[in-house]
C-alpha positions as CSV (number, residue, x, y, z in Angstrom):
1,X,-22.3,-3.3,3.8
2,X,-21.2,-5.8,6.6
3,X,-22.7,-8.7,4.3
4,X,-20.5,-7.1,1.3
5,X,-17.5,-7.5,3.3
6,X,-18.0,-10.8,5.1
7,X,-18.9,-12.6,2.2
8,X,-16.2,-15.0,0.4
9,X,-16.0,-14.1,-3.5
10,X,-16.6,-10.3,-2.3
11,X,-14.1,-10.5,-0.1
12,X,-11.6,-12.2,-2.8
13,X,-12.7,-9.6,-5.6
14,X,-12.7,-6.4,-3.6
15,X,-8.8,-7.7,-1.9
16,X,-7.6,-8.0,-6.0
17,X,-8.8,-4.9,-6.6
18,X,-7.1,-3.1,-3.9
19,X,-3.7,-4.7,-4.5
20,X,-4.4,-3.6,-8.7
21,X,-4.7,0.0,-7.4
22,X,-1.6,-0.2,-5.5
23,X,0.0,-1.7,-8.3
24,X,-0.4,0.9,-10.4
25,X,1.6,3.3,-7.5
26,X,4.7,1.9,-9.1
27,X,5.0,3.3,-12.5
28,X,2.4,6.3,-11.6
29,X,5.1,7.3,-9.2
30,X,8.3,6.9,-11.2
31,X,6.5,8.5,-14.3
32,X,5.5,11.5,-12.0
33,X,9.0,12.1,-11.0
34,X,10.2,12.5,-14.4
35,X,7.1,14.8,-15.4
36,X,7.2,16.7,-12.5
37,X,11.3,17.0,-12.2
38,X,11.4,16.1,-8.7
39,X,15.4,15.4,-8.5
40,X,16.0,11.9,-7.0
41,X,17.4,13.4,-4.0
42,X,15.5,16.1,-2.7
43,X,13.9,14.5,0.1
44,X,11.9,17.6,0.9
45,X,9.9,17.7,-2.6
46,X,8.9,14.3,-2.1
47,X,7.4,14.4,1.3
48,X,5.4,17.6,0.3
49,X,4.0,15.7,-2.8
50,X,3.5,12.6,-1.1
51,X,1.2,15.0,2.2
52,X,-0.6,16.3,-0.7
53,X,-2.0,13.6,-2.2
54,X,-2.5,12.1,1.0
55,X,-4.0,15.2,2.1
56,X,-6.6,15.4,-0.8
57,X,-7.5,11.6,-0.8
58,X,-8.0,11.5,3.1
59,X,-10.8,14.9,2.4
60,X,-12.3,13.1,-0.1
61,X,-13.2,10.2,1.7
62,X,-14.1,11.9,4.7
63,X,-16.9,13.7,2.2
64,X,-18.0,10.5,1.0
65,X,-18.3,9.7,4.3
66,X,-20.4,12.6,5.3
67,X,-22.3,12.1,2.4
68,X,-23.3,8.8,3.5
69,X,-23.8,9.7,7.4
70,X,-22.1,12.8,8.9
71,X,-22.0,11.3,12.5
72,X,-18.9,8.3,11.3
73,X,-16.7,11.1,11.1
74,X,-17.5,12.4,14.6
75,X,-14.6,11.0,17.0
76,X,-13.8,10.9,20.8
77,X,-11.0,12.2,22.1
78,X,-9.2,9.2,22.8
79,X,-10.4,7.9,19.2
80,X,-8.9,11.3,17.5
81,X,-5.3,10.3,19.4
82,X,-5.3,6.8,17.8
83,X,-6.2,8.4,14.6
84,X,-3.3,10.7,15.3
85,X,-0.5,8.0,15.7
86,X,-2.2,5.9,12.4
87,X,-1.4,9.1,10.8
88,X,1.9,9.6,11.6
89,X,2.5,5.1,11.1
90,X,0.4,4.6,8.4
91,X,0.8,7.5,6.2
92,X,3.8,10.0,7.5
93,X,6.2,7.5,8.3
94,X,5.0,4.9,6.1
95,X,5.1,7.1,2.4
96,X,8.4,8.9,3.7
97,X,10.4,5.6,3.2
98,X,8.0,4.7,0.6
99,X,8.3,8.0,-1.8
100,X,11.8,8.7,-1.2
101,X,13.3,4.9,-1.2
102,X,11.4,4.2,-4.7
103,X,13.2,7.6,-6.3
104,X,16.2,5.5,-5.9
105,X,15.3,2.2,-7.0
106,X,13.6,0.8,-10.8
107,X,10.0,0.2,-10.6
108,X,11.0,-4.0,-10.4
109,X,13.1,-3.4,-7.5
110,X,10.2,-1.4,-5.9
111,X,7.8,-3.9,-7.1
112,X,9.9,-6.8,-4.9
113,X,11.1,-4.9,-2.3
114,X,7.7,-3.7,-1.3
115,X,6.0,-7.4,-0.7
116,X,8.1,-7.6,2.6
117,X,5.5,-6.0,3.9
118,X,3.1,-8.9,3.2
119,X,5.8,-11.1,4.8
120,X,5.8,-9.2,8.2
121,X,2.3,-8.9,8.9
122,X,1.7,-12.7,8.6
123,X,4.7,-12.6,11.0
124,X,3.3,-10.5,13.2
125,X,-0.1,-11.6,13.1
126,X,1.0,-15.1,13.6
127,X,2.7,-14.0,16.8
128,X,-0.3,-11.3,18.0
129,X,-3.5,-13.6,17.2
130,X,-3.8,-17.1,18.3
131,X,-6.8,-17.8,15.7
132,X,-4.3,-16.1,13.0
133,X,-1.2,-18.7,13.6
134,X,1.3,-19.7,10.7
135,X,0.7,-23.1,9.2
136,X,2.1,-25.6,7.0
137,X,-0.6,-24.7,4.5
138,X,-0.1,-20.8,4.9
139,X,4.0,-21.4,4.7
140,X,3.4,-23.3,1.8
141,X,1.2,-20.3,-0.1
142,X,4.0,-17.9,1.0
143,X,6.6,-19.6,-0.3
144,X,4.7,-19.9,-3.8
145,X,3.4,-16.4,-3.5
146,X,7.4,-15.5,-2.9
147,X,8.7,-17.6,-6.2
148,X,6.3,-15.6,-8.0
149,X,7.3,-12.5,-7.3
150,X,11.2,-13.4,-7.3
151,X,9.8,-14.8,-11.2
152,X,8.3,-11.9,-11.8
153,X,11.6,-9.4,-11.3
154,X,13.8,-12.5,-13.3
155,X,15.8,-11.3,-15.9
156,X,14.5,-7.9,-15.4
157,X,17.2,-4.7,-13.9
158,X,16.9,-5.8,-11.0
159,X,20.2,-4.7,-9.2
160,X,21.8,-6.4,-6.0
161,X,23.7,-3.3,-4.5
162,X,22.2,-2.5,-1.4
163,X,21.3,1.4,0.1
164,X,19.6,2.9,3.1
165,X,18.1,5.4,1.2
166,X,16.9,3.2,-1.8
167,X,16.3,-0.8,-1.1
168,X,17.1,0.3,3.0
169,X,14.0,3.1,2.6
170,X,11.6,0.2,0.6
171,X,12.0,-3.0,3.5
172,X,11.2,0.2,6.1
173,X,8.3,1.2,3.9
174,X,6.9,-2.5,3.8
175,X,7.7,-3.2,8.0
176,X,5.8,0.1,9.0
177,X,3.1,-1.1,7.2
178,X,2.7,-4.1,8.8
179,X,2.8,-2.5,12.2
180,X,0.2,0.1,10.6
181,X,-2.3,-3.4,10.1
182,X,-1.9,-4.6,13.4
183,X,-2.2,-1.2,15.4
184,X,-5.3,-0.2,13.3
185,X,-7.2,-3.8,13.6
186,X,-6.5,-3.3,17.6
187,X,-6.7,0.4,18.3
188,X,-9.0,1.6,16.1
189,X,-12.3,-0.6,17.4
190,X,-15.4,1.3,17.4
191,X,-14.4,3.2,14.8
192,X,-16.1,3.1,11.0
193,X,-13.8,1.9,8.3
194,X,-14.0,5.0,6.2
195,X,-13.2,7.4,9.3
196,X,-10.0,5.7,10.2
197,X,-9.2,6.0,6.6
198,X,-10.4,9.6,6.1
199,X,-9.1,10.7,9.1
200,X,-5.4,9.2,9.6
201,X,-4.7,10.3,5.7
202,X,-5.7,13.7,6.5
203,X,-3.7,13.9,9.2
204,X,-0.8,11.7,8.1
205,X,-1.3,14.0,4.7
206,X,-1.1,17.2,6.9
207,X,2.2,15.9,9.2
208,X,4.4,15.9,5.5
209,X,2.8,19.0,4.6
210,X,4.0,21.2,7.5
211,X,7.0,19.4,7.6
212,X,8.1,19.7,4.2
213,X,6.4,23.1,2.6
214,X,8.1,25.7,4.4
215,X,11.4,24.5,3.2
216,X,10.6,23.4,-0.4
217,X,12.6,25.0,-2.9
218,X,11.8,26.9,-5.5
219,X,11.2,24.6,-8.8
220,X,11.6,21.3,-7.0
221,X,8.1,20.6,-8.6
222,X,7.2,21.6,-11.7
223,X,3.3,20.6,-12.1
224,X,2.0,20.3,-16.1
225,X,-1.6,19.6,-17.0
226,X,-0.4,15.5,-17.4
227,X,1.5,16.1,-13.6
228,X,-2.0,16.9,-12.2
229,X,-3.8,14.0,-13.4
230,X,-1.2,11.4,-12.2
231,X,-1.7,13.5,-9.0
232,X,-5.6,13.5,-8.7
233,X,-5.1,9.9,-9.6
234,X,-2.8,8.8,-6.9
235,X,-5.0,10.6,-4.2
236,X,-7.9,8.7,-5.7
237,X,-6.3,5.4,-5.9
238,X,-5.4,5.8,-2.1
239,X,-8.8,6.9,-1.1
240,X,-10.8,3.9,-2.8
241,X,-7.9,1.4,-1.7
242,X,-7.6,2.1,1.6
243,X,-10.9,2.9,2.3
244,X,-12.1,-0.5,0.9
245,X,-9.2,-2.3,2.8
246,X,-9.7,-1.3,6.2
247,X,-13.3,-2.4,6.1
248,X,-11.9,-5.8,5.2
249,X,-9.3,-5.5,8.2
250,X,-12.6,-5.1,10.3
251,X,-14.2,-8.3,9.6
252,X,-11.7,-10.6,8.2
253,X,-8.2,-11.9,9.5
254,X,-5.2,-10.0,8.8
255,X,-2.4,-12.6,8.0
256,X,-4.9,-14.2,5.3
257,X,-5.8,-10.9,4.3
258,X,-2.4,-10.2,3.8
259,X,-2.2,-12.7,0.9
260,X,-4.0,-11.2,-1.8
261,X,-1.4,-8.4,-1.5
262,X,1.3,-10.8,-3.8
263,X,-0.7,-9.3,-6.4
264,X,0.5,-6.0,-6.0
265,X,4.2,-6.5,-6.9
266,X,2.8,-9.0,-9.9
267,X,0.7,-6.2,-10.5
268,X,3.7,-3.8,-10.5
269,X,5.6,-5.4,-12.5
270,X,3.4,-5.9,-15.9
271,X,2.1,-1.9,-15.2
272,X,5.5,-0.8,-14.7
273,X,6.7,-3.0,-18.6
274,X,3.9,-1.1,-19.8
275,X,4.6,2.1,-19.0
276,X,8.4,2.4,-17.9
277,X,10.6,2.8,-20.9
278,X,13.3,-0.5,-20.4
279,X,11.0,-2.6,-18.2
280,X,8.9,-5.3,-20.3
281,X,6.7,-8.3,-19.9
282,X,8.1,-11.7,-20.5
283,X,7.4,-15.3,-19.8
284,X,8.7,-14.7,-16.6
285,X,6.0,-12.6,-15.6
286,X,3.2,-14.7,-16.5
287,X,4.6,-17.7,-14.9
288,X,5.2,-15.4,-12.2
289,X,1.7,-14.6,-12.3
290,X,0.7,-18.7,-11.8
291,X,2.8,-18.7,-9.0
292,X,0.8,-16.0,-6.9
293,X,-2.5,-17.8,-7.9
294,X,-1.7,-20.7,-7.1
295,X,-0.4,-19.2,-4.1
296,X,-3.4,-17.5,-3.4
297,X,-5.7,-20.4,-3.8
298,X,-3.5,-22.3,-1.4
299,X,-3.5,-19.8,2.0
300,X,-7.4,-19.6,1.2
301,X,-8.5,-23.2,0.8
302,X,-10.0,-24.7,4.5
303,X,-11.0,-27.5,3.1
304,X,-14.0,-29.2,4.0
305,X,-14.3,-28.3,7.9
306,X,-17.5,-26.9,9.5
């Protein structure tokens, strides 16, 4: 497995893949609202459906896990603390800005929005890991990995008004995970890939639940037949994603890492035209989606050094 995700076109194909699954959060999300008639502003039924699916994706890779060898999900005490506060970063605190900041903002702005959080980690990891520093040639792959997502959202609703509670929620959503990154390359060492993940989306999952259930009102969400598969997929899509992306954080660098993740608004943003009413693809988009290859290619190339 360590082979799988040391080894370059692995690396590159498994990284797409993850930021296509979190591309598809965008109009999964905003079509669950309206099927499940969540109202915009009840925080409350948002966190409880966001610890849910959390909850229920961070069981199911702890069974794969057991599955595969029962003893990964066996922890220390300290380790079970650190999995604690990834919980509470990664998945509590993280999907509370992310759930609630989305109901008020179109599935572009979302898509946008969310890439600061690509922006921050190759901030932070420049400033954390000397082997991980910014460079002419990594600037230069953000900046076209930027114009392609600004491309991408061009000419689309995309609304300059700013709010705490919509854009305000989305920026938080993409800083805390950037801290999420960093704190679970450094604190969680020793520590299998798919336990971290397992383990701080259980708990993260559980923190919204007890939070949020004993004051949920009444009807605040109505589940249909259609309401439980976009829920069984979102828990899915966050079990596969992060459990695949974490053991990438293990062996590769984060900042370049961080990279592959312009896909996801790109990603958004031609799901999101597809199933969205008002949102649709145009030539935008597709030169949007040059932009982040190109972009890509760029932060990835090391030329011919041994």
């Amino acid at each position: 497995m360590k082979g799988i995700f040391q080894n370059k076109w692995s690396v590159i194909g498994i990284a797409v893949f993850c930021s296509l699954l979190w591309g598809s959060a965008f109009p999964v999300l905003k079509v669950s609202y309206e099927e499940l008639q969540m109202s915009p502003d009840d925080i409350i039924a948002k966190i409880v459906f966001a610890g849910g699916r959390f909850f229920l994706a961070g069981l199911l890779v702890l069974l794969f896990t057991i599955i595969g060898n029962w003893k990964r999900i066996v922890v220390t005490r300290r380790q079970f603390f650190v999995l604690i506060i990834l919980g509470v970063v990664q998945t509590s605190l993280q999907y509370f800005f992310f759930y609630n900041g989305l109901a008020k903002v179109s599935g572009m702005q979302g898509a946008i929005l969310s890439s600061g959080g690509t922006f921050f980690t190759v901030i932070l990891a420049h400033f954390y890991y000397r082997s991980d520093r910014m460079s002419w040639r990594k600037a230069f792959g953000l900046t076209a990995g930027f114009l392609g997502i600004i491309v991408a959202n061009w000419g689309q609703e995309l609304k300059f008004s700013f709010q705490w509670d919509g854009e305000g929620y989305m920026i938080l959503s993409g800083l805390t995970a950037a801290i999420a990154t960093i704190m679970a390359k450094e604190l969680a060492t020793g520590i299998h890939p798919f336990t971290i993940t397992g383990w701080q989306l259980t708990l993260g999952g559980l923190i919204m639940l007890i939070i949020g259930l004993p004051t949920l009102k009444a009807g605040a969400i109505t589940f249909t037949p259609f309401g439980w598969g976009l829920f069984i997929y979102s828990a899915l899509l966050s079990a596969i994603a992060f459990a695949l992306w974490y053991s990438l954080l293990k062996y590769n660098n984060a900042g370049e890492l961080s990279m592959y993740k312009f896909i996801v608004p790109v990603s958004g943003v031609v799901m999101s035209a597809m199933f969205i009413p008002g949102e649709t693809v145009n030539s935008f988009t597709i030169v949007a989606i040059i932009l982040v290859a190109i972009g890509i290619i760029i932060v990835n190339y090391h030329g011919k050094k041994v």
